[in-house]
C-alpha positions in Angstrom: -14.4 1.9 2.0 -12.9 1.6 -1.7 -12.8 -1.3 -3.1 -12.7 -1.4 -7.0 -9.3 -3.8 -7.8 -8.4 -7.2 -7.6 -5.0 -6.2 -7.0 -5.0 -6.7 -3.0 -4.4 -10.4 -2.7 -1.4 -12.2 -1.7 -0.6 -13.5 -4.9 1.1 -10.2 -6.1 4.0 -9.3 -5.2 6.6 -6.0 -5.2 9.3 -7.1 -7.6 13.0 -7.6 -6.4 13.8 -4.5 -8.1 11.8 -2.6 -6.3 13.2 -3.6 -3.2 16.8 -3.0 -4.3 15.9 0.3 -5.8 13.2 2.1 -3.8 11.6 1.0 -0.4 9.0 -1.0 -2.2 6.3 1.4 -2.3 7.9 4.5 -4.0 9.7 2.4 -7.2 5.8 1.5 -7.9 4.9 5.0 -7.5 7.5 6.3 -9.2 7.0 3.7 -11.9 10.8 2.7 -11.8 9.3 -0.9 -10.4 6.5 -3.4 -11.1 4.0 -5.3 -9.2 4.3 -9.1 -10.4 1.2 -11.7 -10.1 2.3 -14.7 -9.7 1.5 -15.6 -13.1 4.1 -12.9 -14.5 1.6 -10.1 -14.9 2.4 -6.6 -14.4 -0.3 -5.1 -12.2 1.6 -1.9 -11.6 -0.8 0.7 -13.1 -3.6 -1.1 -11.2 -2.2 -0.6 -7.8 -1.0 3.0 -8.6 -4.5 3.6 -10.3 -6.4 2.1 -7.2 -4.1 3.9 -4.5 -4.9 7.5 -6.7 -8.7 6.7 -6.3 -8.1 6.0 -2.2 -6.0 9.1 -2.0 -8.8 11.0 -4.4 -11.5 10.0 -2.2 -9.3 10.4 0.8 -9.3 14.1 0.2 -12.3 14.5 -0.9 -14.1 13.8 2.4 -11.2 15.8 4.2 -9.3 12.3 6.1 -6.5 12.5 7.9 -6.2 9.1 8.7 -6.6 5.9 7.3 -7.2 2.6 8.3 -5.9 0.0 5.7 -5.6 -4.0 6.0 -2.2 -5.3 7.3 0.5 -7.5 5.0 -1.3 -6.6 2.2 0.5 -5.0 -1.3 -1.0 -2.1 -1.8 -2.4 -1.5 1.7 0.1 -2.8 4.5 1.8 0.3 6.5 4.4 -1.8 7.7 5.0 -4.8 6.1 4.2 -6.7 2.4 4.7 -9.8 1.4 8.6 -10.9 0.0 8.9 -10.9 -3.9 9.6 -14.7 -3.7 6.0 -15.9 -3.1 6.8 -17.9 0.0 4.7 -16.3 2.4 7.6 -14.6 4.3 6.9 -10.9 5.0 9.4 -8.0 5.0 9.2 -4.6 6.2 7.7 -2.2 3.5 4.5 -0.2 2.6 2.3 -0.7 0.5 1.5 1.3 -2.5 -1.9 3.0 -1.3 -0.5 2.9 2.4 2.5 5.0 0.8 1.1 7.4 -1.2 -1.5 8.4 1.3 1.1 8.9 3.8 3.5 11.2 1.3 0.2 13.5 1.1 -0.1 13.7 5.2 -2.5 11.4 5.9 -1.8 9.0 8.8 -2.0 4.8 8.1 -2.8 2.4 10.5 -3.5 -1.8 10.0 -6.3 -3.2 12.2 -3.4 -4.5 14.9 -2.9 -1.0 15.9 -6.4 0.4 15.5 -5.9 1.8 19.8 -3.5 4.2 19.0 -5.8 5.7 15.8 -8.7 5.5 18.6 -6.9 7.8 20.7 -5.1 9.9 18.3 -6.4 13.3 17.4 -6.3 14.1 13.9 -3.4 17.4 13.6 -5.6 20.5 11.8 
């Protein structure tokens, strides 16, 4: 497990650019869209920095699967949290989700840790 970032909590949110522009994830990635704290800060580099280091250490040790925390930014496979801060969710990836799965590796959130069970990784 990698935990070095603050970043994960549900006070940050994908900006509304993002989700006009990209499907959430890839506008962070691509740095064409910013992560917003509440408080207005842009924690953009830290979720791109943190979700290098997973996918670093990810392929480093050879995984082919991942098993991230649901409706969270940066780690969510399937959905994040709106850009409004009202607690509604919307479908989307996070950042670490999405850049782990653009380099092959399968995600899964702990609601669908059966199917990673009884998956077998691909060579």
């Amino acid at each position: 497990m990698l935990e070095t970032r603050p970043t994960h909590n549900a006070s940050n949110r994908h900006s509304p650019q993002s989700q006009e522009q990209d499907s959430h994830d890839s506008g962070v990635l691509n740095g064409r869209a910013p992560v917003i704290t509440q408080t207005g800060q842009d924690v953009s580099r830290a979720f791109s920095d943190g979700a290098q280091q997973a996918l670093d250490s990810a392929t480093r040790h050879g995984c082919r699967q991942a098993l991230l925390k649901a409706n969270i930014s940066s780690c969510s496979n399937r959905q994040i949290h709106s850009s409004h801060f009202d607690q509604q969710l919307q479908p989307g990836s996070g950042v670490t989700a999405a850049l782990l799965q653009r380099h092959g590796i399968s995600v899964c959130d702990e609601n669908e840790m059966d199917g990673l069970l009884l998956t077998k990784p691909q060579p």
